[in-house]
Structures are given as C-alpha cells and as structure tokens.
C-alpha positions as CSV (number, residue, x, y, z in Angstrom):
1,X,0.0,0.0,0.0
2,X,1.2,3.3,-1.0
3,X,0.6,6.9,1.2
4,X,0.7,4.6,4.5
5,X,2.0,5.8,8.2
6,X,3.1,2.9,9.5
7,X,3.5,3.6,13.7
8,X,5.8,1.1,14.7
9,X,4.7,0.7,18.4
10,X,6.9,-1.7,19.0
11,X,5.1,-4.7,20.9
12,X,1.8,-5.8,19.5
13,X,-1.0,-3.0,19.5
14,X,-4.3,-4.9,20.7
15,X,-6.5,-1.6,20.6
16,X,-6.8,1.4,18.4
17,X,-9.0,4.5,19.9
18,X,-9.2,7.7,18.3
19,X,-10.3,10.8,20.4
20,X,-13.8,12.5,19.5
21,X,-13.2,15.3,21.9
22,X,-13.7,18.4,20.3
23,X,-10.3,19.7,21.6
24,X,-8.8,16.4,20.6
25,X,-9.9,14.8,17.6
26,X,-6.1,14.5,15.9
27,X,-5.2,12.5,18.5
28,X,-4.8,8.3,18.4
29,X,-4.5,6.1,21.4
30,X,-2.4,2.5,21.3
31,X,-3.0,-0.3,23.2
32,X,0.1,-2.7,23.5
33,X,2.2,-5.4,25.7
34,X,2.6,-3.3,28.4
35,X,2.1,0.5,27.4
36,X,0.0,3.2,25.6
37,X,1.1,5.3,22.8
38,X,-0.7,8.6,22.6
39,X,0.2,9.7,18.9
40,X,-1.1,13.3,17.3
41,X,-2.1,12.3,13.3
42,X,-2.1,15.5,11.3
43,X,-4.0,15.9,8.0
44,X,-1.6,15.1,6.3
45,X,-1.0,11.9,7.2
46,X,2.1,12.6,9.4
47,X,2.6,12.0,13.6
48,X,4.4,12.8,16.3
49,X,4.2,10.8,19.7
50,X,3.3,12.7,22.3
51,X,3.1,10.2,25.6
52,X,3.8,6.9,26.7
53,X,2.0,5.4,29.7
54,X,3.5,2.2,31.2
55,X,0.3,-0.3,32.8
56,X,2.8,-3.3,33.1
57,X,0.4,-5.8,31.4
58,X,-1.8,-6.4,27.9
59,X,-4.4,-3.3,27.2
60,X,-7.6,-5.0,26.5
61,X,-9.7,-1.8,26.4
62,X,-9.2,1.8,25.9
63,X,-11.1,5.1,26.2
64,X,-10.2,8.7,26.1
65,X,-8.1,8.6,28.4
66,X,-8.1,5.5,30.4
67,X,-7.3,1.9,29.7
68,X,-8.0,-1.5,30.8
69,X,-5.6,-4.5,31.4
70,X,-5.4,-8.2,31.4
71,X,-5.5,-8.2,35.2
72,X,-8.7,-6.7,35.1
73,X,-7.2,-3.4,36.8
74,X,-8.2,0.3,35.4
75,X,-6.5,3.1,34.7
76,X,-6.7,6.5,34.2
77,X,-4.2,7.9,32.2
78,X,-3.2,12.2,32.6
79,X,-0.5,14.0,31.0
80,X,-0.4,18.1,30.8
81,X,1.8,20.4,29.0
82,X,3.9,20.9,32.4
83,X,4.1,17.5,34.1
84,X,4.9,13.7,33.1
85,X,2.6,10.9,32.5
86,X,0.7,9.4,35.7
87,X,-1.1,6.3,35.8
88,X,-3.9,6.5,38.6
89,X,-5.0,2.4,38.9
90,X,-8.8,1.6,40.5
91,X,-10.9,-0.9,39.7
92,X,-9.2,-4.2,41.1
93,X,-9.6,-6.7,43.5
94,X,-13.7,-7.2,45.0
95,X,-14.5,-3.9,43.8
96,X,-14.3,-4.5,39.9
97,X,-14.4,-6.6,37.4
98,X,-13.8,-10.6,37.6
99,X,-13.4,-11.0,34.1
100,X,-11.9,-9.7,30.9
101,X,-12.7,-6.3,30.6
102,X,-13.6,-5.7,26.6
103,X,-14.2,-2.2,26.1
104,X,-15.2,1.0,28.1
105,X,-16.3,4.4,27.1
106,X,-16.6,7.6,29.2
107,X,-20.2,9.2,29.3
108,X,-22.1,11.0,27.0
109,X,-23.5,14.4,26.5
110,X,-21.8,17.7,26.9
111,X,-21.8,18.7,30.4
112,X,-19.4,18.4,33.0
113,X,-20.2,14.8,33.7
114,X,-19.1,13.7,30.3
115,X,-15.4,13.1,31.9
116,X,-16.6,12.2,35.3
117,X,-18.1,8.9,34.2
118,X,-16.6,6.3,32.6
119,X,-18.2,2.4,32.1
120,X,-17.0,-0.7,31.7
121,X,-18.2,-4.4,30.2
122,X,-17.0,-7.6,31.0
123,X,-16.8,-11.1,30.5
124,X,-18.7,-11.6,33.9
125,X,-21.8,-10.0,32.3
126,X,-21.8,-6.5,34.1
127,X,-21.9,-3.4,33.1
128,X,-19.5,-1.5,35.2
129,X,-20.1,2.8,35.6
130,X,-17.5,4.6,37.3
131,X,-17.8,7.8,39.4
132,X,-14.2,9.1,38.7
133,X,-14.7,12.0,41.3
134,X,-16.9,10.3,44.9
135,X,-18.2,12.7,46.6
136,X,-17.3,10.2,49.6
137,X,-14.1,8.5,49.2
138,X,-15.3,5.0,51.0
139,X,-11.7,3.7,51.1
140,X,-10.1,6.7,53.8
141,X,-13.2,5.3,56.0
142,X,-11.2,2.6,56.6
143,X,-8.2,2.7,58.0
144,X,-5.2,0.4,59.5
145,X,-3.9,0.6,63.0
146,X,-0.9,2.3,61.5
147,X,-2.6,5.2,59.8
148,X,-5.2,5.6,62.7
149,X,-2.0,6.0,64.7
150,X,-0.7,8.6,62.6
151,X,-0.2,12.4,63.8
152,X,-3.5,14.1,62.5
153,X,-0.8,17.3,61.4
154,X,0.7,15.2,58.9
155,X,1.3,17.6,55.7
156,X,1.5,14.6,53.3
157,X,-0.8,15.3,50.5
158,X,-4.1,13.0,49.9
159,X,-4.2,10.6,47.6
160,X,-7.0,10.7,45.2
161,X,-10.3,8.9,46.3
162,X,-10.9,5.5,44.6
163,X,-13.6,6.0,42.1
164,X,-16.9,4.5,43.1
165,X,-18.9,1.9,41.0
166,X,-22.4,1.5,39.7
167,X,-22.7,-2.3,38.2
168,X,-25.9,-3.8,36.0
169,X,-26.2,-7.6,35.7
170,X,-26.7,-9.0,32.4
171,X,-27.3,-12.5,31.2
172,X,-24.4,-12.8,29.3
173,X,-20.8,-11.8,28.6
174,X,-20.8,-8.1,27.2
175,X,-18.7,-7.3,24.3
176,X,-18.7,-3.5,23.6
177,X,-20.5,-0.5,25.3
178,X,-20.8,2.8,23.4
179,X,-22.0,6.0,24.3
180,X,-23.3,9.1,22.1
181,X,-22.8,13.0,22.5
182,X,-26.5,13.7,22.8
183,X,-27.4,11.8,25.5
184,X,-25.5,11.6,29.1
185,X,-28.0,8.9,30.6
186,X,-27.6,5.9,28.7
187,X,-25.0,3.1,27.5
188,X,-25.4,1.0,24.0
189,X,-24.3,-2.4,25.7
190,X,-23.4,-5.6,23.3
191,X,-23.5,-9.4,25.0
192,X,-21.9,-12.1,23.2
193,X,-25.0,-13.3,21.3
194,X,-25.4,-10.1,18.8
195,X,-28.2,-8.8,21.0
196,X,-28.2,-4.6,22.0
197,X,-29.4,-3.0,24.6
198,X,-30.0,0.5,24.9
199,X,-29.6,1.3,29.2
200,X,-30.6,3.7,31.1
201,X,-28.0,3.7,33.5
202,X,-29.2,6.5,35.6
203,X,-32.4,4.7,36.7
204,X,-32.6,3.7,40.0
205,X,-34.0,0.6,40.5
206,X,-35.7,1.1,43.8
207,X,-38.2,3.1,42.1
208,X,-39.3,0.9,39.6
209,X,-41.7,-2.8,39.7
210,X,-39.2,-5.1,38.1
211,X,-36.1,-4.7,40.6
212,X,-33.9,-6.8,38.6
213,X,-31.1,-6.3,35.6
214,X,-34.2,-5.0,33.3
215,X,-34.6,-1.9,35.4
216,X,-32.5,-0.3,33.1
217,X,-33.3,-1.1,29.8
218,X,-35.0,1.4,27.7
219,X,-34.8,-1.0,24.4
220,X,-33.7,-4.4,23.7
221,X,-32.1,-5.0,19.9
222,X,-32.3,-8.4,18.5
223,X,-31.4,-10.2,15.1
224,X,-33.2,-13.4,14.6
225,X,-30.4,-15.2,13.0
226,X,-27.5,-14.2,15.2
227,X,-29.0,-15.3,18.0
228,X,-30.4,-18.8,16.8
229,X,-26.7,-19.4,15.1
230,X,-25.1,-18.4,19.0
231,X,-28.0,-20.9,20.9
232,X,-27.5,-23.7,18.2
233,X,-23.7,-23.4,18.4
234,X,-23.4,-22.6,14.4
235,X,-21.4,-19.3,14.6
236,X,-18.4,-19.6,13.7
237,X,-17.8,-17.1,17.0
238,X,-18.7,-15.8,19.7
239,X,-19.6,-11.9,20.0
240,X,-21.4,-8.8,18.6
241,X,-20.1,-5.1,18.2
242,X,-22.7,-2.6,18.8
243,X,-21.8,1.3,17.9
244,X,-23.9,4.6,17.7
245,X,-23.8,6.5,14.2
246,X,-21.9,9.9,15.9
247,X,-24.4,12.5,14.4
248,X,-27.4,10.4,15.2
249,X,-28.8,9.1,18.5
250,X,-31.4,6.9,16.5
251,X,-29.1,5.1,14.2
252,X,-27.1,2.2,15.6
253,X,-25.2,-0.4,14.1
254,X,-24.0,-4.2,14.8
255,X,-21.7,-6.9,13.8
256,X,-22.5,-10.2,14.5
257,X,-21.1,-13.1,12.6
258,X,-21.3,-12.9,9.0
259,X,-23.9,-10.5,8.9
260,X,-24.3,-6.9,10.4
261,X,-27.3,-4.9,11.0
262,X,-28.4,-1.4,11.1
263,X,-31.5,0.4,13.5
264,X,-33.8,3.4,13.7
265,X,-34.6,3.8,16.8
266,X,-37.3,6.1,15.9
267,X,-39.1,3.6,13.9
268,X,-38.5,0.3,15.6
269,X,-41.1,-1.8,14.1
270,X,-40.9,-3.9,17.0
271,X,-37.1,-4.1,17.4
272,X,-37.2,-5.4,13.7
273,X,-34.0,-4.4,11.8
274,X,-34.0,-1.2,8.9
275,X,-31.1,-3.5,7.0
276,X,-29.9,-6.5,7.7
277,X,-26.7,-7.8,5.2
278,X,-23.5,-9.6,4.6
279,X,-20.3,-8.0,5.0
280,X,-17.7,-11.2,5.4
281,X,-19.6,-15.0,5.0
282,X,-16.8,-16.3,7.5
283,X,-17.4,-13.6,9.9
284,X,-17.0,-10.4,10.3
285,X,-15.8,-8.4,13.9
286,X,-15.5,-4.8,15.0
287,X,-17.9,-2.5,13.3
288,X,-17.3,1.4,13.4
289,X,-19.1,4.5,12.2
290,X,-16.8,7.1,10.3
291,X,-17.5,10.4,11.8
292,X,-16.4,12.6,8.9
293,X,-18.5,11.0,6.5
294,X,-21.4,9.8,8.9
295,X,-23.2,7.5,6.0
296,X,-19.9,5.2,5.8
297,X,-19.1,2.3,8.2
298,X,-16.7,0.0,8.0
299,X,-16.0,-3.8,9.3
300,X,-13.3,-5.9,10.1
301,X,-12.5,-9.6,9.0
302,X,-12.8,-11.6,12.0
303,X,-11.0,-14.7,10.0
304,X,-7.1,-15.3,9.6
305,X,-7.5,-16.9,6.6
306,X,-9.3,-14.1,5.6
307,X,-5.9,-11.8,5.8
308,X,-6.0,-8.3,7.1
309,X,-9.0,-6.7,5.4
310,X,-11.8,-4.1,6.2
311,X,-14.8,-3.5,4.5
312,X,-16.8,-0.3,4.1
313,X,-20.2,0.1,3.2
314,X,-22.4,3.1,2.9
315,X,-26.3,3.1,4.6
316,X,-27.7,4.0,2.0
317,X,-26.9,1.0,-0.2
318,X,-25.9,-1.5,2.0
319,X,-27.2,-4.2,-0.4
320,X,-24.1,-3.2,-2.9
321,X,-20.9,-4.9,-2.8
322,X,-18.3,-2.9,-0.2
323,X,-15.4,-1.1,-1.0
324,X,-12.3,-3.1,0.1
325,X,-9.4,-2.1,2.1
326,X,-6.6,-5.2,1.6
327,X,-4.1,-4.2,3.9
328,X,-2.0,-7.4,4.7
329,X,-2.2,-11.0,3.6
330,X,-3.2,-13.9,5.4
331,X,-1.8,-15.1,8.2
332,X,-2.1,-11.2,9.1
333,X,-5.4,-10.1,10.7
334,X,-6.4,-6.6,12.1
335,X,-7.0,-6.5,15.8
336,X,-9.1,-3.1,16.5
337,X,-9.1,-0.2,14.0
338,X,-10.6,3.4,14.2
339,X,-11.6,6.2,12.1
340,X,-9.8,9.2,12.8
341,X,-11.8,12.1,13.6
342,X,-10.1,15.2,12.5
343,X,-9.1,15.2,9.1
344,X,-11.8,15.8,6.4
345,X,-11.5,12.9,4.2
346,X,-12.2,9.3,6.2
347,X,-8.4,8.5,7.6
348,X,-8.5,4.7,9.0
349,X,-6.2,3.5,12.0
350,X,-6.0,-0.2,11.7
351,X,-3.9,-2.4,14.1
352,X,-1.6,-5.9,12.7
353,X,0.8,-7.0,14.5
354,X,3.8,-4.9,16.0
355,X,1.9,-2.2,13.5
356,X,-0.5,0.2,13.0
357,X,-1.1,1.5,9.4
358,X,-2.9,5.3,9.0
359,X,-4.1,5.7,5.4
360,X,-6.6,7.7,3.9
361,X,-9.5,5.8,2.0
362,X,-10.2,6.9,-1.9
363,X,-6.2,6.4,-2.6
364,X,-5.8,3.9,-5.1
365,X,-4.4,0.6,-3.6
C-alpha cells in the first residue's frame, strides 16, 4: 500500500481508539504489551508521539483517556503540557471486574459529567459505571492501626479517592458499550450473542416494579439469525459489536457473525431491523461508524485466513458490494481499528501485528 504511516509501536497493539473530543480529535491512542502510545495524526498523514503510559500488562480496552488490562485493573491515564505521564489504577480486587474487561467508554453528552463517568463491560456479564470524582471516598473510612495512629498534622498530600462503582447484571458476557454526545444517561451495551441493549444507567432501581437487571433497559435489539446461530452453536464465534452512528442518536449499528445490522430507533417496528446484510460469509468483527463521512461504516474480518482486510459500506446502499481495504495478507489479521476524527477525508487506523497502518481511503491501492 502506498501513502501509508506505519506507527511502529513496538510490541503488538491490541487496541486502536481515536479521540472525539472536540479539543482532541487528531489525536490516536495504542493499546500494547505493556504501554499506551498517545500519537497526534495531522492531516496530512504525518505523527508525532506525544506520551507513553506504562500499565505493566496487555491493554484489553481503551477510552479517552483511560485503559483496561489483562489483570482486570483500570487506569486513568493524565498528562499536561507541564508534568509527566501518571497512571492513577482503581478498579481491582472485590471492587471491579472478575473478568476480561472488553471495552469501556466515558459518558455521554456535553456537560461536565461527560469526563466524570466512565463504564466498563465484561466477560462476567456486568456493566460497570464509574464515578471518577466520589463525593465520599469509601476507602479513607477505613483505616489500618498504623494510619489511625498517625499524627492528625501530617502535611503529606491526599491521595485521590478511589472512584466508586455503579454495576448492572446481564445474562451474558458483554462485548462492547458505546456512548453518544447527545445523550448523558444511557449506554449502548453488546452481549456475546449479537443482542443490544440500549440502558438507562441513571435509573434507580428502587423506584421501579421489576427490581432486577431490566430496570434499566429502555430498548432491547435483537437479530433473529444471530441469536439462533449463538443458541445452536453454528457461529463460527462468539460476539457482537454494537456502535452509535456519531451524528445520530437513533441510528445504531451491529456486527455479528457474517452478517451486520443497522437500527432506527425512531421507527422500531418492533425491534425489527431497517437493513440487515453480509459483509464477510466467514465472519466479520469490529464494526465502526466514520465520523467525517457519517453515511460510511466500516467492518473488520474476523477470520485469519481471511488476511487483514476491512470492508466499508455506505447506509444508503448496503445491499451493494463494499469497497475493500486489503491491507495485509493472510496469516495477518487486524486487531481493532478506528476512524480518525479530524481530518476531512475518512483516515483509518488499523492495528496488525507490532503495527498500525494510518491511510486515507479513496487512494488507489
């Protein structure tokens, strides 16, 4: 491939996350080994690296800015102009999570909560949302024989409370969680089968009938066929990727399988798909919107054999054959990739290997 950046990152990258922040949206987050890269893209195709933050184990998850490990730990990630990278870790032990975390977004909206809240799925089927700033911090309650024996004139400096969490059960292992820039309230949540539900994590359940993980759940998304392939065992894997269309709260998008599916929330026709097609017969795997060119979205090959390939479609003829992105041969296969959101033409950050390529799509290949 010709015009490609090629960010060398020098372990292999397991995440790609591009920023959406207004302030932000030329910059490009890698998950790797042990690290993350924070790279600024520029329109032309060009970078510079502008922080490195050690976690000490695999990234599973990222968001901007915090990341997830193998271990299950968190992390919030801050660098300024005048001071180095700090890692701030929460999240671990009987507190969090007690399975592979898989993805995590901060909130919605654009009020001063939008960075104050920050959720997390699992493999052990909860939905995980994060109060980064306690009004309470629960954990200086608590305190050794040591500490309780300390001078009360002690100048050492706080440490910063440990975030506080707000979990919702599911039924199933949860694959992706998304959330949109219209709405601060709710969480588009993916489970392993290819179902979608739309939650309203703000409800408490003490004032509703139900009491249970439903509470929550404003609409649930369903295609037929993934399902029945995931309860027969057919599927070829095992997991759906769920993402909101950025200009639109009513459009969302999934990948399940071979096939991938599109929703208006505003006409629901009783959770019954707008478009329903193939992208890859052998399965396809993450799905994202572009947000420069809302009506494109493009999806991953989930198979090796496949090599590493992405296909985009357009909405508004998602019956016609994809434009296709060959970027590696097989054995290679793309891990996570992103659409990057500041330059004007779709730019696509895809992750092989040791690797992550930066090209701009409409060059010939």
């Amino acid at each position: 491939m010709n015009d490609v950046l090629r960010l060398n990152h020098g372990s292999d990258v397991y995440v790609v996350r591009s920023c959406h922040n207004e302030d932000g949206t030329d910059l490009l987050a890698l998950g790797g080994e042990h690290s993350v890269e924070v790279y600024q893209i520029s329109s032309t195709i060009s970078s510079r690296r502008l922080a490195t933050f050690h976690v000490g184990n695999r990234i599973t998850a990222l968001a901007w800015i915090a990341a997830a490990g193998i271990d299950f730990g968190l992390h919030l990630l801050t660098k300024s102009s005048s001071s180095a990278e700090t890692t701030f870790q929460f999240g671990g032990g009987l507190s969090g999570h007690h399975g592979k975390v898989n993805d995590m977004c901060f909130c919605g909206g654009r009020d001063e909560d939008n960075m104050r809240y920050v959720a997390t799925v699992s493999d052990d089927k909860m939905l995980m949302v994060w109060d980064l700033n306690p009004p309470l911090d629960i954990s200086s309650l608590i305190l050794s024989p040591e500490e309780s024996s300390v001078n009360d004139d002690s100048c050492s400096p706080s440490p910063r409370p440990q975030p506080t969490a707000y979990a919702v059960a599911f039924p199933h292992p949860l694959t992706t969680v998304d959330s949109h820039p219209h709405s601060s309230k709710e969480f588009l949540v993916a489970d392993c089968r290819g179902s979608v539900y739309l939650t309203d994590w703000r409800t408490d359940p003490h004032q509703t009938e139900q009491g249970t993980w439903r509470h929550s759940i404003v609409v649930e998304l369903t295609e037929s066929r993934a399902v029945s392939n995931s309860l027969m065992g057919t599927s070829s894997q095992w997991g759906g990727f769920a993402a909101w269309r950025r200009d639109s709260a009513d459009i969302v998008g999934v990948s399940c399988g071979p096939r991938f599916a599109i929703w208006d929330l505003s006409k629901l026709r009783g959770g019954k798909p707008l478009h329903v097609a193939t992208s890859f017969p052998d399965g396809g795997y993450t799905f994202r919107w572009c947000p420069t060119n809302p009506d494109y979205f493009a999806i991953s090959a989930y198979s090796h054999a496949r090599g590493a390939v992405i296909h985009v479609h357009n909405v508004g003829y998602v019956h016609a054959q994809p434009s296709v992105i060959n970027i590696a041969p097989a054995p290679h296969r793309i891990r996570d990739f992103d659409f990057i959101a500041a330059c004007t033409k779709p730019v696509l950050a895809a992750a092989l290997g040791h690797q992550v390529a930066v090209f701009a799509l409409g060059d010939d290949r």
